[in-house]
PQR file with spaces between the fields and no chain letter, atoms N, CA, C, O and H, PARSE charges and radii, in Angstrom:
ATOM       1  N    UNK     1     141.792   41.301   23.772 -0.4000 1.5000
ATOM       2  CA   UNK     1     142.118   40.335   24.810 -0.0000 2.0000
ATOM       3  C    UNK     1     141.212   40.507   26.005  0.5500 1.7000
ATOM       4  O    UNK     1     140.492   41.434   26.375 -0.5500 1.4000
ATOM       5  N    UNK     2     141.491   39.276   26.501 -0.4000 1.5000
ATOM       6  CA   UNK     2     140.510   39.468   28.019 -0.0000 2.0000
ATOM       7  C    UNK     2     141.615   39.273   29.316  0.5500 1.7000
ATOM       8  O    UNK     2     142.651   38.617   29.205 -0.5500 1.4000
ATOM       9  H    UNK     2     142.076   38.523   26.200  0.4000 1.0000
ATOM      10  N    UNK     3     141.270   39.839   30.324 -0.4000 1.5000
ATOM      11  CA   UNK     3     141.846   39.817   31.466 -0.0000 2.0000
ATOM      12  C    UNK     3     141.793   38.291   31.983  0.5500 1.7000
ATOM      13  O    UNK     3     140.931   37.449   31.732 -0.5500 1.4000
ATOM      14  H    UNK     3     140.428   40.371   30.415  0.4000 1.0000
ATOM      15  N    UNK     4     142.932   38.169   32.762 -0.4000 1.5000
ATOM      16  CA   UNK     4     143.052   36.840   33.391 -0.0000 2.0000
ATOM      17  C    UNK     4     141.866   36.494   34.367  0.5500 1.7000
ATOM      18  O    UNK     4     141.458   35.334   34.431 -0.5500 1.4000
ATOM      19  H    UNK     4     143.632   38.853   32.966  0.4000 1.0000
ATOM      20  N    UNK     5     141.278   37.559   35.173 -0.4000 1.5000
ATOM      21  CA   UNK     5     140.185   37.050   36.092 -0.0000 2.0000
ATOM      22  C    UNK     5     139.137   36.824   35.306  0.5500 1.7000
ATOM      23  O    UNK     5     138.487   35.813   35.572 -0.5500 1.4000
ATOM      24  H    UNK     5     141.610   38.501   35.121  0.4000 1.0000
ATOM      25  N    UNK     6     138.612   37.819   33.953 -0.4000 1.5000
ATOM      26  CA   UNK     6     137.622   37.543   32.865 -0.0000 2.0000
ATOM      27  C    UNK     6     137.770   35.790   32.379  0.5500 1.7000
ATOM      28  O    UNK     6     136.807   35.022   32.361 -0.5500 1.4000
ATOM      29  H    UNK     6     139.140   38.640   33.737  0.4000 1.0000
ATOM      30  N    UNK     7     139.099   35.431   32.034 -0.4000 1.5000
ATOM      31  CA   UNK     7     139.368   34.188   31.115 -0.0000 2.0000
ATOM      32  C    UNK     7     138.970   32.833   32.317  0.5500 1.7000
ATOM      33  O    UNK     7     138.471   31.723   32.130 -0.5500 1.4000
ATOM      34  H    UNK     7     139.881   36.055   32.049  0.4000 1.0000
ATOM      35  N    UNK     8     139.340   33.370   33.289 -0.4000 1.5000
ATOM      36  CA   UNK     8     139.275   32.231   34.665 -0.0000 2.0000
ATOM      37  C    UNK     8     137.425   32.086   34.883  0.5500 1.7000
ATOM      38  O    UNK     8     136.938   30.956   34.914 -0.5500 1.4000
ATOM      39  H    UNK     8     139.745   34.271   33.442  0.4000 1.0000
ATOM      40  N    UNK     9     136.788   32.962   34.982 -0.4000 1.5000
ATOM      41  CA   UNK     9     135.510   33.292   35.251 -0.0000 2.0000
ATOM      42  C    UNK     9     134.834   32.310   33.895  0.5500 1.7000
ATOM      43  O    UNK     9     134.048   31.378   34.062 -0.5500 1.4000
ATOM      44  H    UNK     9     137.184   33.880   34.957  0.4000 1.0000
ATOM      45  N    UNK    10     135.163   32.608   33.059 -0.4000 1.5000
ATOM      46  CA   UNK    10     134.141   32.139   31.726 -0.0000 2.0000
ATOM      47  C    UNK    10     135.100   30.673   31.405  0.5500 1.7000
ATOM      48  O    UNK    10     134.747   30.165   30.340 -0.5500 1.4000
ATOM      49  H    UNK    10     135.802   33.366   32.924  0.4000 1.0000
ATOM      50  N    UNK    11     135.943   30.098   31.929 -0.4000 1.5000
ATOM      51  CA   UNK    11     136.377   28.907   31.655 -0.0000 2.0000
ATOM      52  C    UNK    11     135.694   28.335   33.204  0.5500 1.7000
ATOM      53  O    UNK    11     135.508   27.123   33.312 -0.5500 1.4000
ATOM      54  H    UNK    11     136.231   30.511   32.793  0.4000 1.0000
ATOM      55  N    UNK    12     135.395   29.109   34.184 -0.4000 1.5000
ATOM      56  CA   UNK    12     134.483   28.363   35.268 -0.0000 2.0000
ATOM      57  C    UNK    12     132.995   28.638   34.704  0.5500 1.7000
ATOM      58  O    UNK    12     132.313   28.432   35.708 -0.5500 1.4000
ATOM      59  H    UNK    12     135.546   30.093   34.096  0.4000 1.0000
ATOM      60  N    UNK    13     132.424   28.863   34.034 -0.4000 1.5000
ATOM      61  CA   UNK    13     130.780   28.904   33.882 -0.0000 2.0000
ATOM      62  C    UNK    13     130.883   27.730   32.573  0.5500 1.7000
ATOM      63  O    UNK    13     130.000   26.877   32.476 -0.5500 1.4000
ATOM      64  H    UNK    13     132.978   29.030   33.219  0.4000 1.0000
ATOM      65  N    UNK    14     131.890   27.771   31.719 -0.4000 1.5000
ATOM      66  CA   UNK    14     131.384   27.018   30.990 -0.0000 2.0000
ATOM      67  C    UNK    14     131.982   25.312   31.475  0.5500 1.7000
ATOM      68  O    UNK    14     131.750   24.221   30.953 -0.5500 1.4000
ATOM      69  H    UNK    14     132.607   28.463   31.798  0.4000 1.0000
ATOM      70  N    UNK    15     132.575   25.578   32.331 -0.4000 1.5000
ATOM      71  CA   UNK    15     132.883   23.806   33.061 -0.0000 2.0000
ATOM      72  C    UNK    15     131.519   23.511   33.935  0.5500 1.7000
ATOM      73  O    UNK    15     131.059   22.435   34.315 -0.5500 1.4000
ATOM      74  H    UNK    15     132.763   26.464   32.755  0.4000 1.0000
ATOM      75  N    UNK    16     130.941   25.138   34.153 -0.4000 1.5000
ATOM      76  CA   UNK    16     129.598   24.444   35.090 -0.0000 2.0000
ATOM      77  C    UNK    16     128.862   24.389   34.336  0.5500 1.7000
ATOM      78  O    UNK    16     127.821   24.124   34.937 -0.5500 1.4000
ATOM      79  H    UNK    16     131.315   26.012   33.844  0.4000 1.0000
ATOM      80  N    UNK    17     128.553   24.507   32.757 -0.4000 1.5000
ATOM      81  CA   UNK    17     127.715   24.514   31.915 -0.0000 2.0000
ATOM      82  C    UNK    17     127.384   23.143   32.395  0.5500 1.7000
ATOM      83  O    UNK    17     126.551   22.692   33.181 -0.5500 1.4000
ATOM      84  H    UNK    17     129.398   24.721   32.269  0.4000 1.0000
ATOM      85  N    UNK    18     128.746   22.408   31.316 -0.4000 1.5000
ATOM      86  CA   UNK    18     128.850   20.831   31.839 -0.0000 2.0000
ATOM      87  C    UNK    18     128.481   19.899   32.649  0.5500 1.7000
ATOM      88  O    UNK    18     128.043   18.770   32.428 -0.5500 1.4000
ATOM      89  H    UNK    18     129.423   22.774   30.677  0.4000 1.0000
ATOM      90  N    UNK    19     128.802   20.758   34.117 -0.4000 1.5000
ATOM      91  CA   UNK    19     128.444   19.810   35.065 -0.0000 2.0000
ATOM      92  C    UNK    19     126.450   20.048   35.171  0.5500 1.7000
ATOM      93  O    UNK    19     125.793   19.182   35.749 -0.5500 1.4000
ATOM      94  H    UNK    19     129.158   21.675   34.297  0.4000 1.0000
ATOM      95  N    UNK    20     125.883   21.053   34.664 -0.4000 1.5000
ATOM      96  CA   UNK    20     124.443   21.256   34.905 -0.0000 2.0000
ATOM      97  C    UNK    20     123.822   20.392   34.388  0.5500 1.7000
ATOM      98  O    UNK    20     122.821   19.820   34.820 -0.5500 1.4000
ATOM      99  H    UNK    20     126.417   21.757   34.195  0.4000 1.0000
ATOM     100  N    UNK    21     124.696   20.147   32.862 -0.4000 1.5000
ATOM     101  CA   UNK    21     123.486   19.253   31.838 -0.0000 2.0000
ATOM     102  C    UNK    21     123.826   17.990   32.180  0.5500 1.7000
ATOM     103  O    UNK    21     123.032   17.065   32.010 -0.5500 1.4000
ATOM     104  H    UNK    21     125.509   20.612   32.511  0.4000 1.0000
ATOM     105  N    UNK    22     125.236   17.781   32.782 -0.4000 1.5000
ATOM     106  CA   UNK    22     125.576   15.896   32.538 -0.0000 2.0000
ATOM     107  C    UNK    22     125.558   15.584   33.975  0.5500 1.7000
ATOM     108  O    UNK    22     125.975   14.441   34.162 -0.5500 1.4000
ATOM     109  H    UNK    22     125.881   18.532   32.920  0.4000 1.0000
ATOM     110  N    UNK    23     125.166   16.297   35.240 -0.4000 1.5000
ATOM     111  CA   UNK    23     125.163   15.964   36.426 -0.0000 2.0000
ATOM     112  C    UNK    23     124.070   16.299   36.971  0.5500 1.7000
ATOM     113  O    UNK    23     123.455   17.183   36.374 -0.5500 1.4000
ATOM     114  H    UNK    23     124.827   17.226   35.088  0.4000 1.0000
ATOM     115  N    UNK    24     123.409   15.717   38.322 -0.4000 1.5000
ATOM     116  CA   UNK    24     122.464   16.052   39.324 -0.0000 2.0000
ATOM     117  C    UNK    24     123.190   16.456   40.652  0.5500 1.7000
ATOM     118  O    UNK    24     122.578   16.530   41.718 -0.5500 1.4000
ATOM     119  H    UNK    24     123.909   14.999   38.807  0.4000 1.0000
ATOM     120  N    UNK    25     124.881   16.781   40.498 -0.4000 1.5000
ATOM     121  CA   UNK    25     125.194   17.429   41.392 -0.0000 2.0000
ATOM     122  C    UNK    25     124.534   18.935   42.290  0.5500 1.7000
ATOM     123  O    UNK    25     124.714   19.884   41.528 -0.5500 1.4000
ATOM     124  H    UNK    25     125.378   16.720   39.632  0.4000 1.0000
ATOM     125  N    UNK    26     124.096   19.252   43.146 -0.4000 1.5000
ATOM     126  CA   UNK    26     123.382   20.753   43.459 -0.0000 2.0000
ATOM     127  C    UNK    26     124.363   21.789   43.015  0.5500 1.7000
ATOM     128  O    UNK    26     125.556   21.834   43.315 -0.5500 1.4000
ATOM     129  H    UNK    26     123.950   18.481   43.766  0.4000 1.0000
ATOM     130  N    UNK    27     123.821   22.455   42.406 -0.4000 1.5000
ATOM     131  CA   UNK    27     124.595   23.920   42.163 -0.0000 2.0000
ATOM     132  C    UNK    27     125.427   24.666   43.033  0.5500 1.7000
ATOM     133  O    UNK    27     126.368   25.342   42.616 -0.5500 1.4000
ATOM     134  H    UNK    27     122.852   22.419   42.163  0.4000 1.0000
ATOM     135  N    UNK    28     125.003   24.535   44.648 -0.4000 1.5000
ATOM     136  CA   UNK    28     126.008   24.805   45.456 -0.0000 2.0000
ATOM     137  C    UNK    28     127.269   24.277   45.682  0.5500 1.7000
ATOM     138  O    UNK    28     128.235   24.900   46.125 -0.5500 1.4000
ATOM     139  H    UNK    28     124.239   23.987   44.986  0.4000 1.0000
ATOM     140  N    UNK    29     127.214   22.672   45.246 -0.4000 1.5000
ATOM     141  CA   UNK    29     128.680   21.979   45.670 -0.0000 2.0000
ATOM     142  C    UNK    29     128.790   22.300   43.972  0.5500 1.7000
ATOM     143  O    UNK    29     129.917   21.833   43.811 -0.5500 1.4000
ATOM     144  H    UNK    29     126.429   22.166   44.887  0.4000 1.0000
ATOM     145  N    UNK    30     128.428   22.726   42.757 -0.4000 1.5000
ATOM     146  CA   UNK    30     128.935   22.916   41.608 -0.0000 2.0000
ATOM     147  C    UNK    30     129.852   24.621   41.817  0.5500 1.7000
ATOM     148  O    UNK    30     131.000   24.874   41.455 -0.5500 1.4000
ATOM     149  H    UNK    30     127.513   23.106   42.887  0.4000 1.0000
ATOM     150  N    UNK    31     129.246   25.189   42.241 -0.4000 1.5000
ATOM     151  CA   UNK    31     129.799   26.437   42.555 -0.0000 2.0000
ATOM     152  C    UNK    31     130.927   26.872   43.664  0.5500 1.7000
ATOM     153  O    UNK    31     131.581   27.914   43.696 -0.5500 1.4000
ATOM     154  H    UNK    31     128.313   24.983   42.535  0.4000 1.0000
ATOM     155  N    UNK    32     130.957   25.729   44.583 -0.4000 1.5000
ATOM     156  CA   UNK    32     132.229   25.696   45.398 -0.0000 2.0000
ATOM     157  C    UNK    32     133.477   24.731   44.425  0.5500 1.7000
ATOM     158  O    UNK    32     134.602   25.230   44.399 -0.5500 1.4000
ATOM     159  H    UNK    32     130.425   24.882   44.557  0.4000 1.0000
ATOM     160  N    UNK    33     133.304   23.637   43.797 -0.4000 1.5000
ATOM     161  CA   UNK    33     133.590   23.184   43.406 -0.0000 2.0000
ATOM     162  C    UNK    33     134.757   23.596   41.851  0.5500 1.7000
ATOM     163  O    UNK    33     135.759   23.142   41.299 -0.5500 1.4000
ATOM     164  H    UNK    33     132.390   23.231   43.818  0.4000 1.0000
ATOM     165  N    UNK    34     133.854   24.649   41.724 -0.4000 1.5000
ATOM     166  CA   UNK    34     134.819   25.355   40.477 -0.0000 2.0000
ATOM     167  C    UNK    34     135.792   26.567   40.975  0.5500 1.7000
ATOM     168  O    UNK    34     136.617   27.161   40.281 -0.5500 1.4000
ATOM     169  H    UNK    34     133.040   25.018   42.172  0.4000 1.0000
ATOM     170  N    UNK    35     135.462   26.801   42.471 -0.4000 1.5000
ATOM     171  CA   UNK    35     136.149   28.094   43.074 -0.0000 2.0000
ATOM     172  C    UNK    35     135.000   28.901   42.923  0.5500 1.7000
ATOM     173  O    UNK    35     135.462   29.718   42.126 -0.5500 1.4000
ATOM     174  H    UNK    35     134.792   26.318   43.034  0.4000 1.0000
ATOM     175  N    UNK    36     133.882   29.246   43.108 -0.4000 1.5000
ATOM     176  CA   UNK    36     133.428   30.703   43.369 -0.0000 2.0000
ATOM     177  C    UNK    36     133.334   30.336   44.875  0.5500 1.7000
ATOM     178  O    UNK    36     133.429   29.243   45.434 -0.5500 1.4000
ATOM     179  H    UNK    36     133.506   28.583   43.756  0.4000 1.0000
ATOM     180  N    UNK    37     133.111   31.624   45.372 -0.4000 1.5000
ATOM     181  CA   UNK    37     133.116   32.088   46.755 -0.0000 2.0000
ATOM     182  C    UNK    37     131.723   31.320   47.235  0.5500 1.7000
ATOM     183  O    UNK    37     131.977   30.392   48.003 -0.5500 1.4000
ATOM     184  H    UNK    37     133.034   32.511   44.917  0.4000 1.0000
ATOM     185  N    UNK    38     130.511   31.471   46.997 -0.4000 1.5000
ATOM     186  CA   UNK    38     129.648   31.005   47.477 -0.0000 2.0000
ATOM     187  C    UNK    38     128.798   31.027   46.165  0.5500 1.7000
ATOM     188  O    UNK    38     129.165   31.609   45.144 -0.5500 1.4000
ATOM     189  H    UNK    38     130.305   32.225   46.373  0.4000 1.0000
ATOM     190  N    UNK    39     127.560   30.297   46.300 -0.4000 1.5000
ATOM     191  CA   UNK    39     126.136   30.466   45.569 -0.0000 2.0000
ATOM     192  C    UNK    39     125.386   31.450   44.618  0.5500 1.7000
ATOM     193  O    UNK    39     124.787   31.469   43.543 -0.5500 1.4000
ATOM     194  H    UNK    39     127.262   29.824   47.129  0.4000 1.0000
ATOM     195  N    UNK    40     125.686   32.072   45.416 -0.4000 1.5000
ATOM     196  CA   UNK    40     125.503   33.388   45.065 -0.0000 2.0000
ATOM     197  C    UNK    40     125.958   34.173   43.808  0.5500 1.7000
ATOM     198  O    UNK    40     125.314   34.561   42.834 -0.5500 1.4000
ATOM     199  H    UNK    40     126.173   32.056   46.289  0.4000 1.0000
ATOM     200  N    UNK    41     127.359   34.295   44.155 -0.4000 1.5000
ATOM     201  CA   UNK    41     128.551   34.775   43.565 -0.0000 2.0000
ATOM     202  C    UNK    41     128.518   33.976   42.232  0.5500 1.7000
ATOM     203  O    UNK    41     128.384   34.505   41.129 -0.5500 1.4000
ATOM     204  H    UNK    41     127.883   33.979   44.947  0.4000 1.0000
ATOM     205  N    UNK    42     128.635   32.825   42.424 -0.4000 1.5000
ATOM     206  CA   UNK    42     128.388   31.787   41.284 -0.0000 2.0000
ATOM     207  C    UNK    42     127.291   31.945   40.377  0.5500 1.7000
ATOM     208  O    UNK    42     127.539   31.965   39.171 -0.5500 1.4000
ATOM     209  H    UNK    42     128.744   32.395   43.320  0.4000 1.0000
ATOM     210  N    UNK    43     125.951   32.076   40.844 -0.4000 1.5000
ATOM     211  CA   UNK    43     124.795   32.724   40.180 -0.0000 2.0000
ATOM     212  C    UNK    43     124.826   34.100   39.216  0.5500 1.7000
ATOM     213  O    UNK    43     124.433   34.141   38.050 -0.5500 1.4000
ATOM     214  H    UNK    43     125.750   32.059   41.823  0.4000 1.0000
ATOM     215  N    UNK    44     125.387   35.212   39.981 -0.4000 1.5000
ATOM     216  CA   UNK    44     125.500   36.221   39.779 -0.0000 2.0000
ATOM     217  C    UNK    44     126.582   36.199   37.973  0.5500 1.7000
ATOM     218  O    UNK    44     126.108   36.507   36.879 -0.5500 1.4000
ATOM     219  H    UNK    44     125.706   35.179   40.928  0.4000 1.0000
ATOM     220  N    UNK    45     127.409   35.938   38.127 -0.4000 1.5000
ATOM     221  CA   UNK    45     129.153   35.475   36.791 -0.0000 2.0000
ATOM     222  C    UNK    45     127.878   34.466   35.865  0.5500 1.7000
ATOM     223  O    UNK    45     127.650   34.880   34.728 -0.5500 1.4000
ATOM     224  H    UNK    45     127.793   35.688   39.016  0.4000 1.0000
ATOM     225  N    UNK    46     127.255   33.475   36.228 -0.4000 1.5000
ATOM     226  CA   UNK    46     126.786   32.511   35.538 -0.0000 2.0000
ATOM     227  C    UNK    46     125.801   33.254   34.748  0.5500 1.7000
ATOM     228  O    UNK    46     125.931   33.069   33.538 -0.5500 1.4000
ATOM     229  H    UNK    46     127.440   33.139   37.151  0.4000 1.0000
ATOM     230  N    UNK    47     124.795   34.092   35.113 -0.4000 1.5000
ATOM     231  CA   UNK    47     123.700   35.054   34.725 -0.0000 2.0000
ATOM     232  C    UNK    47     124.491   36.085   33.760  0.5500 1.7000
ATOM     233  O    UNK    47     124.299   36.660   32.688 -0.5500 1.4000
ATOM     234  H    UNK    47     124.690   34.243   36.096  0.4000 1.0000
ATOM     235  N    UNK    48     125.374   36.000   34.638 -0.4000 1.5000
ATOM     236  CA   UNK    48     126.381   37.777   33.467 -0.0000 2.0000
ATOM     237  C    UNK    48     126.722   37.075   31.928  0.5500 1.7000
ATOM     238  O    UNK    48     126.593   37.605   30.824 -0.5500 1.4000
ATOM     239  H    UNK    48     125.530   35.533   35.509  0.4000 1.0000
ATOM     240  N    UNK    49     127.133   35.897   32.212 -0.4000 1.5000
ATOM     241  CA   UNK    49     127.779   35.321   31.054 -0.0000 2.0000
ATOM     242  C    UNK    49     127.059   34.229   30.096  0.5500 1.7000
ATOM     243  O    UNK    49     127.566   33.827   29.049 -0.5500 1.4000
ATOM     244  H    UNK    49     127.238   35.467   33.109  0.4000 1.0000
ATOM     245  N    UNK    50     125.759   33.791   30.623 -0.4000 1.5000
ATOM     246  CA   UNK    50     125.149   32.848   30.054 -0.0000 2.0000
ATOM     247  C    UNK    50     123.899   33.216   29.697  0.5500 1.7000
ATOM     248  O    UNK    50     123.455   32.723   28.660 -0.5500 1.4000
ATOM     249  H    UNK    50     125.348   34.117   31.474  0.4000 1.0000
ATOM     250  N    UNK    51     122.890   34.344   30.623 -0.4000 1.5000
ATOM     251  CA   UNK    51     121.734   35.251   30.531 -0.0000 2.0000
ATOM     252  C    UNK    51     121.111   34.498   31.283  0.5500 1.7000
ATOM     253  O    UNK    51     120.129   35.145   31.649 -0.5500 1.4000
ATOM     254  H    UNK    51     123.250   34.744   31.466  0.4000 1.0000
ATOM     255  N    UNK    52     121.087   33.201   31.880 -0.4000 1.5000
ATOM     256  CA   UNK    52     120.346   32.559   32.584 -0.0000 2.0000
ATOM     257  C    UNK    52     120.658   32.076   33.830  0.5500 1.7000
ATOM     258  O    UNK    52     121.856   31.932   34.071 -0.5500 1.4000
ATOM     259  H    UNK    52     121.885   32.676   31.583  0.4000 1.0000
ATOM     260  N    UNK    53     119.662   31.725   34.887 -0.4000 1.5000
ATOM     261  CA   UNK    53     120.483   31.328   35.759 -0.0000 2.0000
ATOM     262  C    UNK    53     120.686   29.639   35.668  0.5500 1.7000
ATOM     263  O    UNK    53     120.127   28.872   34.885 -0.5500 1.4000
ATOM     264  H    UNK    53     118.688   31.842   34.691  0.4000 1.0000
ATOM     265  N    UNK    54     121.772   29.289   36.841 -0.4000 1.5000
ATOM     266  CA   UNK    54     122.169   28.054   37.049 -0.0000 2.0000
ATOM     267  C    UNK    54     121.090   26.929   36.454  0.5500 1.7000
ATOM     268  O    UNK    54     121.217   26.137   35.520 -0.5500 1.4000
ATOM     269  H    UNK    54     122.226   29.912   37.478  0.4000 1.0000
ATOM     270  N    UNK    55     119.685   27.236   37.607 -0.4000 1.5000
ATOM     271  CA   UNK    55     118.637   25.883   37.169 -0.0000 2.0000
ATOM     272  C    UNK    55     118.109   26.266   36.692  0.5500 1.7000
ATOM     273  O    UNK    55     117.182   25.458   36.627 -0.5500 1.4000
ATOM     274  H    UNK    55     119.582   27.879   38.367  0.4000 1.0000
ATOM     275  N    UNK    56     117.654   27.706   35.701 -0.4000 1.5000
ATOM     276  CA   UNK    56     117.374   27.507   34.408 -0.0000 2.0000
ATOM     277  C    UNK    56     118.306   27.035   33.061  0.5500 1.7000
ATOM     278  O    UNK    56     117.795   26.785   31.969 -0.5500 1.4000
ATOM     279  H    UNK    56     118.408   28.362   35.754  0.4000 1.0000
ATOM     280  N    UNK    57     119.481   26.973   33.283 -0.4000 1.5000
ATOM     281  CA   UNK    57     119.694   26.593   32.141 -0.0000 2.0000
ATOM     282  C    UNK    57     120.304   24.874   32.199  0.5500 1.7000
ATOM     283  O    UNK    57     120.969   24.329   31.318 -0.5500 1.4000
ATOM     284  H    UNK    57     119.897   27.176   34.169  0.4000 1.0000
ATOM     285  N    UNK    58     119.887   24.316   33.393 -0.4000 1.5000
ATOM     286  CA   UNK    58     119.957   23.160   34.061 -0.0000 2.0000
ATOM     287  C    UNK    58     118.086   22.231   33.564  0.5500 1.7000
ATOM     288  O    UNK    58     117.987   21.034   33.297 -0.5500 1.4000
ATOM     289  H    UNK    58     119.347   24.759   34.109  0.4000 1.0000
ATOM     290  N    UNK    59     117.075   23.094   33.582 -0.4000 1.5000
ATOM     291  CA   UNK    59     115.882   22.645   33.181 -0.0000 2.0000
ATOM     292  C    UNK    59     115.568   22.928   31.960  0.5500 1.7000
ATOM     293  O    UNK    59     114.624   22.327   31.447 -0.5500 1.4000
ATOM     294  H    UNK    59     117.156   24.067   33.798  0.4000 1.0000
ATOM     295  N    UNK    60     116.306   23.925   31.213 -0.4000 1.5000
ATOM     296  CA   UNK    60     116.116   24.280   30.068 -0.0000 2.0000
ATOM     297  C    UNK    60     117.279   23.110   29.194  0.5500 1.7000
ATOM     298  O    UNK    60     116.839   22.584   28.172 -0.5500 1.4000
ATOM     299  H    UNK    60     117.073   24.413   31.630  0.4000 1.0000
ATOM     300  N    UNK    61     118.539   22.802   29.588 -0.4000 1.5000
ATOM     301  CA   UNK    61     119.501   21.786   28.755 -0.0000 2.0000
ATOM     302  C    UNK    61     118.550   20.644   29.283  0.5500 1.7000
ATOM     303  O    UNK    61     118.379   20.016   28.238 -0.5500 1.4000
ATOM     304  H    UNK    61     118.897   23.230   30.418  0.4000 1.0000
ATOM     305  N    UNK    62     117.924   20.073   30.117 -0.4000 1.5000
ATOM     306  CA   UNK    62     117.578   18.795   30.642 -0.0000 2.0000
ATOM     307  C    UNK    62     115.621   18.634   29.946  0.5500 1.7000
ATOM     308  O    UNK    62     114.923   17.653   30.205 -0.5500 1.4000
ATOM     309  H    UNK    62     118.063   20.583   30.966  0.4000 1.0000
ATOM     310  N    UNK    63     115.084   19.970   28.998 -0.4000 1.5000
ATOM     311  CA   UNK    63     114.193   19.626   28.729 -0.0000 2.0000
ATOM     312  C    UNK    63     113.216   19.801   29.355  0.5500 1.7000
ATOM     313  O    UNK    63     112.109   19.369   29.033 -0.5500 1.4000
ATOM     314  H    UNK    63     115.651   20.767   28.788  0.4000 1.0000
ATOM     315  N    UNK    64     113.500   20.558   30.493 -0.4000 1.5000
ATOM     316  CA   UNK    64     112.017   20.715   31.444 -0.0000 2.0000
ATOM     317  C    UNK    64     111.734   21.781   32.095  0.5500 1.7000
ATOM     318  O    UNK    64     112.364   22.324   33.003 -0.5500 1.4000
ATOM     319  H    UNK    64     114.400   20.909   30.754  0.4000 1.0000
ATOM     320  N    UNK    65     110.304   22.201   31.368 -0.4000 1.5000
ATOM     321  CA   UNK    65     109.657   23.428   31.793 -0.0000 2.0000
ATOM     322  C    UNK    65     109.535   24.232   32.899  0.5500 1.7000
ATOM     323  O    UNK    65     109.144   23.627   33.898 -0.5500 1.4000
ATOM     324  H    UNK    65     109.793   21.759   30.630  0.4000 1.0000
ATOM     325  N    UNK    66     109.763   25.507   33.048 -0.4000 1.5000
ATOM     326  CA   UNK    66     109.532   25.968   34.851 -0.0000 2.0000
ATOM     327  C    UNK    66     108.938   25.925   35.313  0.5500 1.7000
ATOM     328  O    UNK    66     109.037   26.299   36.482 -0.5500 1.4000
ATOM     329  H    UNK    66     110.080   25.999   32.237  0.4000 1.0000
């Protein structure tokens, strides 16, 4: 099993998966938006759990090179 803050964390990265590939919302109002604390914080959980960050895996789902 996973801990409730673990299950909350990875059901928020993969709703921001979502919003990266099907939106041009900025990652900052995506990351307040799901509850992380700031930008940052959001980056940091997103990297732990996905290996990439936010707008790489925002240019990488959308097809476009760094």
């Amino acid at each position: 099993g996973v801990s409730p803050q673990t299950f909350l964390i990875k059901t928020r990265v993969q709703a921001a998966c979502e919003a990266l590939r099907n939106t041009g919302t900025p990652i900052g109002d995506i990351a307040l938006d799901l509850g992380f604390y700031d930008q940052s914080s959001f980056t940091g959980h997103f990297r732990h759990h996905m290996g990439v960050t936010p707008l790489r895996y925002r240019r990488e789902s959308q097809g476009i090179g760094n």
